[in-house]
C-alpha positions in Angstrom: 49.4 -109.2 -73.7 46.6 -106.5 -73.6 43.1 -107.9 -75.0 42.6 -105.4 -77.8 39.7 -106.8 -79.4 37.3 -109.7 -79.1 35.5 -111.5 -82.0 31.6 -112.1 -82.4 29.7 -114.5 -83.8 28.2 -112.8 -87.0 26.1 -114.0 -90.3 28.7 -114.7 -92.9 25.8 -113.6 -95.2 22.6 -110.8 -95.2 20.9 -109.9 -97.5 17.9 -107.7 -97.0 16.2 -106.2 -100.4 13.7 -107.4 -103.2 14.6 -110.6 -104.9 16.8 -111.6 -101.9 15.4 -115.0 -101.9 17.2 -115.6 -105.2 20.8 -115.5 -103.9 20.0 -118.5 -101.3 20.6 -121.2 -103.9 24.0 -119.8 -104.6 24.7 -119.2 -101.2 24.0 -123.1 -100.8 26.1 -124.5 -103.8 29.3 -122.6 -103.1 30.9 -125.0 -100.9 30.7 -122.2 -97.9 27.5 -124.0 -96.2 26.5 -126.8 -98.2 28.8 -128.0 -101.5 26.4 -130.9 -102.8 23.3 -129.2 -101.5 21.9 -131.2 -99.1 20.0 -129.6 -96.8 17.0 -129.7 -94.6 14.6 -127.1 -95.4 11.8 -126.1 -92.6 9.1 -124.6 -93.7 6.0 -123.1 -91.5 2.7 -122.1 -92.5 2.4 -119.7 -94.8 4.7 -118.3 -97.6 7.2 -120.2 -96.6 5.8 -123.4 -99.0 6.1 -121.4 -102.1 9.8 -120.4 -101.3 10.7 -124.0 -100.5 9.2 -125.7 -103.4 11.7 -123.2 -104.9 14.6 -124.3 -103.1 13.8 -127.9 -103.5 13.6 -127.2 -107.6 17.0 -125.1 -107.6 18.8 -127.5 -105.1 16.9 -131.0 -105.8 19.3 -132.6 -103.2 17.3 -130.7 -100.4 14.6 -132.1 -98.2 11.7 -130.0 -97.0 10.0 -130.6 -93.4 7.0 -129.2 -92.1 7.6 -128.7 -88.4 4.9 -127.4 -85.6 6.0 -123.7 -85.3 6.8 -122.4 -82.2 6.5 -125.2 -79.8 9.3 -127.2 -78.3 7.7 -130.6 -79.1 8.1 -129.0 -82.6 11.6 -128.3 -82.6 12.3 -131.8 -80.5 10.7 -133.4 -83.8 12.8 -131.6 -86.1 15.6 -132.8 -84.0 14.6 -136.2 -84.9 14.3 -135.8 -88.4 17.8 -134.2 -88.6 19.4 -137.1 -86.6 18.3 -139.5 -88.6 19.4 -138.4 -91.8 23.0 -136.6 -92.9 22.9 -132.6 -93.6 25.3 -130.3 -94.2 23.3 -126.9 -92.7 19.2 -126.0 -91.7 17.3 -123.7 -93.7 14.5 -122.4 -91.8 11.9 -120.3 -93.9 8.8 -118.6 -92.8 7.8 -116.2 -89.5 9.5 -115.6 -86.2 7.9 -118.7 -84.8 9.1 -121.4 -87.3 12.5 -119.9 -87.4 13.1 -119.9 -83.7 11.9 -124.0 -83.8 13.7 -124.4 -86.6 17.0 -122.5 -84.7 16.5 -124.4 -81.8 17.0 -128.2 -83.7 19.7 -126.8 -85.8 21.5 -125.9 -82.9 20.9 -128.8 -81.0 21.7 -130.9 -83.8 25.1 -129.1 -84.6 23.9 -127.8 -87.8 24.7 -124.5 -89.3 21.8 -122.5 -89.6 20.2 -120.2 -92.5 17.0 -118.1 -91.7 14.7 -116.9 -94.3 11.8 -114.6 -93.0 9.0 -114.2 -94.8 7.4 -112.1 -92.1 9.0 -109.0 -89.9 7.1 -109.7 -86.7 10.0 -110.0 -84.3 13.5 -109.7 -83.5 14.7 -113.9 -83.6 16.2 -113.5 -87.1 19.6 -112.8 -86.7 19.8 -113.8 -82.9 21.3 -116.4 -80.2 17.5 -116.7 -78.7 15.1 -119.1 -79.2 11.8 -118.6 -77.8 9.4 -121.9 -77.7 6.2 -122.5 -75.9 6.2 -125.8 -73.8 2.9 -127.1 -71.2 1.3 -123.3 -72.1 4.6 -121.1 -71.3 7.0 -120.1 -73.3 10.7 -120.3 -72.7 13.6 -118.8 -74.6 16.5 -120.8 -75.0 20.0 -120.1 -76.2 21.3 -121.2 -79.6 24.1 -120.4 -82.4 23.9 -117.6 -84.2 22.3 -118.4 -88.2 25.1 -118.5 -90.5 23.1 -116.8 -92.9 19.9 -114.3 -92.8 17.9 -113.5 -96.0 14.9 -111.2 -95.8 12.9 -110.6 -99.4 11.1 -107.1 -99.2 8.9 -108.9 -101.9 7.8 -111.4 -99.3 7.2 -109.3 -96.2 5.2 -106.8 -98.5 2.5 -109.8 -98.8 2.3 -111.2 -95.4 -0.3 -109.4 -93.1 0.4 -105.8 -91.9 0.0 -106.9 -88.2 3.2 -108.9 -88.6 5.0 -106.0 -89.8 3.3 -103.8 -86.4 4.8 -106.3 -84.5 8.2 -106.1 -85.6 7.8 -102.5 -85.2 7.1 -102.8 -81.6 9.8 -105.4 -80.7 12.5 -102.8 -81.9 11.2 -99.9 -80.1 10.9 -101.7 -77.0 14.7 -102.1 -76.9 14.8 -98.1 -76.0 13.0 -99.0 -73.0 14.9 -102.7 -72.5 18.3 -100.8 -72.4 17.2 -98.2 -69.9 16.1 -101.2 -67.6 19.7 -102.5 -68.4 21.1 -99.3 -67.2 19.4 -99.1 -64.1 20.2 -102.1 -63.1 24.0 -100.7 -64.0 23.6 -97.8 -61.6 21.6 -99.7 -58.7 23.1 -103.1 -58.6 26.3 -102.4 -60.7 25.6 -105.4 -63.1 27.7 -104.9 -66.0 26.6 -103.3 -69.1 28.0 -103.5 -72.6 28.4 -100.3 -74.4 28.5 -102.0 -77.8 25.8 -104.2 -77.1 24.1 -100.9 -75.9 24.4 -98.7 -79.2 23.5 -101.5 -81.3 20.1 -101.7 -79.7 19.2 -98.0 -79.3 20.7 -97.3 -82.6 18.4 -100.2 -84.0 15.4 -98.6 -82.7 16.3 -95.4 -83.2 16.1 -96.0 -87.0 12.6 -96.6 -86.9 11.3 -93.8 -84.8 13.2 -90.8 -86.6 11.7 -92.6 -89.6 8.5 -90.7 -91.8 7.4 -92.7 -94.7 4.8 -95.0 -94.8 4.7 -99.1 -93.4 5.0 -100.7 -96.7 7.4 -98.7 -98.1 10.5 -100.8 -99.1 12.5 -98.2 -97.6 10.8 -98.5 -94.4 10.9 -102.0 -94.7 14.4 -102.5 -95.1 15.0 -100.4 -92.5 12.7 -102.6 -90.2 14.0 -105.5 -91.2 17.8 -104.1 -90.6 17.3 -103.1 -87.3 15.5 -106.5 -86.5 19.1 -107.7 -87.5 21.0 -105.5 -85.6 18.9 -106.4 -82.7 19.8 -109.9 -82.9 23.6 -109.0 -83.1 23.3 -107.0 -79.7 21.9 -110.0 -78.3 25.0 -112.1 -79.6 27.4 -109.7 -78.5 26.2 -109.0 -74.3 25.9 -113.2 -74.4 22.0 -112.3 -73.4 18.9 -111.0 -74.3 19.4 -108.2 -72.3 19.8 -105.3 -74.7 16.5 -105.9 -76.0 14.6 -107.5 -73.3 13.2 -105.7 -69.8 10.5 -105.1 -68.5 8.5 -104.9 -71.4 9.2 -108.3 -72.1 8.6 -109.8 -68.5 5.4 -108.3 -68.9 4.3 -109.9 -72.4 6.0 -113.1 -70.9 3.3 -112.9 -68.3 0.3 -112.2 -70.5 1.4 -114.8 -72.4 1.5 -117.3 -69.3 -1.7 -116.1 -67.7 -4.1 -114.9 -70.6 -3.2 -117.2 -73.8 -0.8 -114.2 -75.8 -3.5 -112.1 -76.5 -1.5 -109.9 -79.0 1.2 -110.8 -81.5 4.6 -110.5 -79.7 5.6 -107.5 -80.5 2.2 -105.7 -79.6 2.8 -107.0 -76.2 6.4 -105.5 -75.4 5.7 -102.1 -77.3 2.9 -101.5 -74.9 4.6 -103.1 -72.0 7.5 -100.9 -72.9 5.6 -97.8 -73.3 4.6 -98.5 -69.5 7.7 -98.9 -67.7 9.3 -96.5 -69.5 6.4 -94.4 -67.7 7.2 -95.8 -64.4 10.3 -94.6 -64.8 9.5 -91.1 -65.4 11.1 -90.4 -68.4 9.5 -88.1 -70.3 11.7 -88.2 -73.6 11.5 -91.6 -74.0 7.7 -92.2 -72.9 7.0 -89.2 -76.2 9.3 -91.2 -78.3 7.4 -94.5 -78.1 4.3 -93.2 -77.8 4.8 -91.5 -81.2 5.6 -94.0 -82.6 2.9 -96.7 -81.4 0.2 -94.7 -82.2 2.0 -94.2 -85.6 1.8 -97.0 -86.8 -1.6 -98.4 -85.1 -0.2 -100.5 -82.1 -1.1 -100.6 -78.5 -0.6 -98.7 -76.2 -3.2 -99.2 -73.4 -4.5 -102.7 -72.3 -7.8 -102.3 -74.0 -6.2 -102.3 -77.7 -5.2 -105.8 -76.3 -8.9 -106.6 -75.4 -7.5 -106.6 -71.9 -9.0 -105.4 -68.6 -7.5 -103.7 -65.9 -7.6 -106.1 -63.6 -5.6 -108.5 -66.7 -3.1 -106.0 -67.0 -2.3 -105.4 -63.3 -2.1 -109.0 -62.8 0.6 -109.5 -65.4 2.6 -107.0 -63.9 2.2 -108.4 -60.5 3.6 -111.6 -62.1 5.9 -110.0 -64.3 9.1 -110.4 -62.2 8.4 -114.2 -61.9 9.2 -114.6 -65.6 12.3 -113.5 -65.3 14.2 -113.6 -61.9 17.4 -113.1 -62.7 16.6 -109.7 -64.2 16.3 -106.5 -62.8 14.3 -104.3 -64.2 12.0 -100.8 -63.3 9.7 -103.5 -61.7 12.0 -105.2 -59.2 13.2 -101.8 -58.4 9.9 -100.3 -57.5 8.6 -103.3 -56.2 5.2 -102.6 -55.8 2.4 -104.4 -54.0 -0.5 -104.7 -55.5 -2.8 -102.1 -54.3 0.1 -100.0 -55.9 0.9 -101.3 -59.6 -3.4 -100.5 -59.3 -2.6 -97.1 -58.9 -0.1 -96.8 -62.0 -2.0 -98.8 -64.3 -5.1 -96.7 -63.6 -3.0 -93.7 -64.2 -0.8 -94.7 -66.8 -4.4 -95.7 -68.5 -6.1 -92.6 -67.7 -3.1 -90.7 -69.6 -2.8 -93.0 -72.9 -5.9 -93.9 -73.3 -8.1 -92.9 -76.5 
């Protein structure tokens, strides 16, 4: 019998508007992830205490943990935690970081899992990725897909703006991720998924065509949706491939080499504004651009408080992140003495 469709691992549940945070509790108490309640809440630093003490009020059988976001050692103490006790699902609340620890141990634990961002700054919320930083590198790790994703506008209008740049710059450097994907395609004839495809460009798409201002809660949503639909394109090519090229081999390196010196999503917009420039196209270099300098992020290494030298050396090392990718920067393979010549030029043209 033909295969006619194939089924993907989706939220049951998202809810993206003001007051969102309001529906967890019933979400909790109608049998569908946790009938009695008990649940382990992991909360961050940050907002994230405020919208646990209200969980823990609402749905007294819950227990809140503060974990170390973003490490592994973090998430392998969660682990413990959840082992040792008996819970019916995870709630992780707070930014990118604590839900991808918080992810990680549901997943290992065999937990559903229900993300509650309090922050917009990257693309993890609705994703089968995990990205943790162990001995100074950081590692992305596959897990199962949250169960549930709730994202209060009321929330993410108070955390810092930079958080909300960041996001920004995670989604439009899937424009740039899926050309990479389709390059590899035509040179190398690795498969690429259509669906997976159009979820990604359609995600970042959204934001660029988009003209009202950052804290808008129109914008917002928006943001937030596409930060959604950017984890689902993840879950349905099986990899982070849709949203994750070049632009993130070279923030992987700049976080290996020189300590992250932007938020994540600073990193990839800029790294995706360059090799979309390698690649000499000219629609998609205006559309980025545009839109980076829109809304106040990078786009040459000095906005990172990087030097050229910094820069070029990431990019030298960028392919080493991530081997079994191919990307504008395996194709072009460039020696040193070369990526010098691009970064100068792609400087030279972007900069202020």
């Amino acid at each position: 019998m033909p295969l006619l469709t194939r089924n993907v691992p989706t939220p049951v549940a998202i809810q993206v508007r003001a007051g969102a945070v309001a529906g967890l509790t019933p979400l909790l108490a109608d049998g569908r992830i946790s009938s009695g309640g008990r649940v382990a809440v992991a909360v961050g630093p940050g907002q994230g205490d405020d919208i646990a003490a209200e969980v823990q009020r609402t749905v007294p059988s819950a227990t809140v943990m503060s974990i170390n976001s973003g490490s592994l050692d973090g998430a392998l103490e969660l682990i413990g935690y959840l082992r040792a006790g008996w819970y019916d699902a995870v709630v992780g609340i707070g930014g990118g970081k604590t839900l991808d620890a918080a992810k990680y141990a549901a997943s290992m634990a065999g937990l559903p899992f229900v993300a509650v961002a309090t922050n917009l700054s990257n693309d993890g919320l609705a994703s089968p990725v995990a990205s943790l930083e162990s001995h100074g590198r950081k590692a992305s790790f596959g897990v199962h897909t949250p169960i549930a994703v709730f994202v209060d506008i009321d929330y993410v209008r108070d955390a810092p703006v930079r958080h909300t740049r960041s996001g920004i710059g995670d989604v439009v450097s899937n424009l740039s991720a899926v050309a990479d994907w389709q390059l590899s395609g035509a040179v190398n004839g690795e498969p690429v998924d259509g669906l997976a495809v159009a979820l990604a460009r359609t995600a970042a798409e959204a934001l660029v065509s988009r003209t009202d201002a950052i804290d808008d809660d129109g914008f917002l949503s928006t943001l937030a949706e596409s930060l959604i639909m950017s984890g689902i394109a993840m879950t349905v090519a099986g990899s982070s491939r849709p949203c994750s090229g070049a632009c993130h081999e070279i923030s992987h390196a700049l976080d290996a080499s020189h300590g992250s010196p932007g938020l994540h999503g600073e990193q990839v917009g800029l790294g995706a504004l360059f090799a979309s420039w390698l690649r000499g196209d000219a629609a998609l270099v205006e559309a980025i651009d545009r839109c980076l300098e829109r809304f106040g992020l990078p786009r040459v290494p000095a906005d990172l408080g990087l030097s050229i030298d910094d820069f070029c050396a990431a990019v030298m090392e960028a392919p080493e992140t991530r081997p079994d990718r191919f990307t504008i920067l395996e194709h072009l393979a460039m020696d040193k003495q070369q990526i010098r010549e691009r970064v100068d030029a792609f400087t030279a043209t972007f900069g202020r």
